[in-house]
C-alpha positions as CSV (number, residue, x, y, z in Angstrom):
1,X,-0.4,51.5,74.4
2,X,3.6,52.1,73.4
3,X,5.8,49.8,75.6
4,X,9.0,49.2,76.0
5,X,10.6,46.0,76.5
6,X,13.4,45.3,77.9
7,X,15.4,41.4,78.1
8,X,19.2,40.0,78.7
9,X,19.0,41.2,82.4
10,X,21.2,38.4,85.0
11,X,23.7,37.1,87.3
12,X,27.2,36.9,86.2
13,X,30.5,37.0,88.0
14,X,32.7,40.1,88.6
15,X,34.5,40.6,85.1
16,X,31.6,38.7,82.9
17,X,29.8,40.8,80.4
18,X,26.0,41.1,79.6
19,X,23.9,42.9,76.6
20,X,21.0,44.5,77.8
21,X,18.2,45.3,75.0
22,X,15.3,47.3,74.7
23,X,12.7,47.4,72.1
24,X,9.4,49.9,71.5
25,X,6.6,48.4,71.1
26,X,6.1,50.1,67.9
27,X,9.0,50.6,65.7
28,X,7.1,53.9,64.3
29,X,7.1,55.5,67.6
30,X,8.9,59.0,67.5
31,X,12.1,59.0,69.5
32,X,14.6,61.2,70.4
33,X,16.8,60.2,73.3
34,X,17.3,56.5,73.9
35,X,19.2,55.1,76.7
36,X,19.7,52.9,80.2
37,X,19.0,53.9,83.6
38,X,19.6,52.1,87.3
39,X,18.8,51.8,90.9
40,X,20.7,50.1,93.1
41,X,18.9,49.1,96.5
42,X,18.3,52.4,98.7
43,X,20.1,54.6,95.9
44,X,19.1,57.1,93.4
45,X,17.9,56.1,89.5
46,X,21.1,57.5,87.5
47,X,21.9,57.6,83.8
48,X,24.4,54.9,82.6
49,X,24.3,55.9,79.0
50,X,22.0,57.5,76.1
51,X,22.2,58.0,72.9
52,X,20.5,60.9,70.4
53,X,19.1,59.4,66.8
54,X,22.1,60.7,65.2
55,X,25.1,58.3,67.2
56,X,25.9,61.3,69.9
57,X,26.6,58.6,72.9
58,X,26.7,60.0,76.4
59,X,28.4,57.6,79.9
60,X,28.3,57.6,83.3
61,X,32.4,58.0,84.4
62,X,31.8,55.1,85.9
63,X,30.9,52.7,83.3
64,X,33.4,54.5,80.3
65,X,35.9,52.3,78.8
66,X,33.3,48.9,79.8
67,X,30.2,49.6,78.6
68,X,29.1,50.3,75.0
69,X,25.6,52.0,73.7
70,X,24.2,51.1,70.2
71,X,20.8,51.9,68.9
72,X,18.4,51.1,65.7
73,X,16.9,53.7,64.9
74,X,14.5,52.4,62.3
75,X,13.4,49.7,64.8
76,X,13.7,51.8,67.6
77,X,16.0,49.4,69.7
78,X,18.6,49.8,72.1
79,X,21.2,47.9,73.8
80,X,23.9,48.4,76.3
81,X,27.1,45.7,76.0
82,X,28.4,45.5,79.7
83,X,31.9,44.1,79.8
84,X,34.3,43.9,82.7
85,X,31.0,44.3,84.8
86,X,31.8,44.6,88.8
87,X,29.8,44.2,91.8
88,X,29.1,48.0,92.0
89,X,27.2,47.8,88.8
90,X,24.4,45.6,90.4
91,X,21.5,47.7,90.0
92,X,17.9,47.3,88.0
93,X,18.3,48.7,84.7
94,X,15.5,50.7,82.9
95,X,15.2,51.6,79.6
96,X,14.1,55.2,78.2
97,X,12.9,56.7,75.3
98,X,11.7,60.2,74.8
99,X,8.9,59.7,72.5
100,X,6.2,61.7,70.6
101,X,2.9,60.3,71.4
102,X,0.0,62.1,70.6
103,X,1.9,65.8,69.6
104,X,3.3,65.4,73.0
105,X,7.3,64.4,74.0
106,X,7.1,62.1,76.8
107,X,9.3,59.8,78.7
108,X,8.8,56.2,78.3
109,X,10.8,53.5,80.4
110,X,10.9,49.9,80.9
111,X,9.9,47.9,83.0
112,X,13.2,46.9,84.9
113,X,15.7,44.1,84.4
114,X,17.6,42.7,87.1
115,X,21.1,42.8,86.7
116,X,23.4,41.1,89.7
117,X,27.1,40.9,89.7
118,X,29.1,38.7,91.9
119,X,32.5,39.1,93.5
């Protein structure tokens, strides 16, 4: 079964900086669209950035200019480096590939990582 796993989720204080990665399961696993998701408490799930195989990077206004998407597509990783990070951006962050699996495109995601900011 194709997973994807996610790690560098945290607590930091308002201006600190995390990297948030994400890895399939199998690195042969057919992707097109990578990218991060989060919920905040009592809010709706909302793109913070993706990413097509070829580079095309797409942000959330709110995170442009502090957060950076970079993806391998060989090894089918993806990370988000979140700098100046504020207290709005506490939220569980999910990972999502689209993914061929069986002749079929389908959206994986992650299981969640925690991230909390501090004022």
């Amino acid at each position: 079964q194709v997973q994807l796993v996610e790690s560098g989720g945290g607590s930091v204080q308002a201006g600190g900086s995390l990297r948030l990665s994400c890895a399939a399961s199998i690195t042969t696993l057919l992707t097109a669209d990578m990218g991060w998701y989060r919920q905040a408490p009592g809010e709706q799930r909302e793109l913070v950035a993706s990413m097509t195989r070829t580079g095309t990077a797409t942000y959330a206004d709110s995170v442009k200019g502090r957060f950076t998407i970079s993806r391998d597509v060989a090894k089918n990783i993806v990370s988000l480096q979140m700098n100046s990070l504020k207290p709005g951006d506490t939220a569980v962050y999910y990972c999502k590939a689209d993914s061929l699996i069986r002749g079929t495109w389908t959206a994986l995601w992650g299981q969640g990582t925690l991230v909390t900011v501090s004022s």
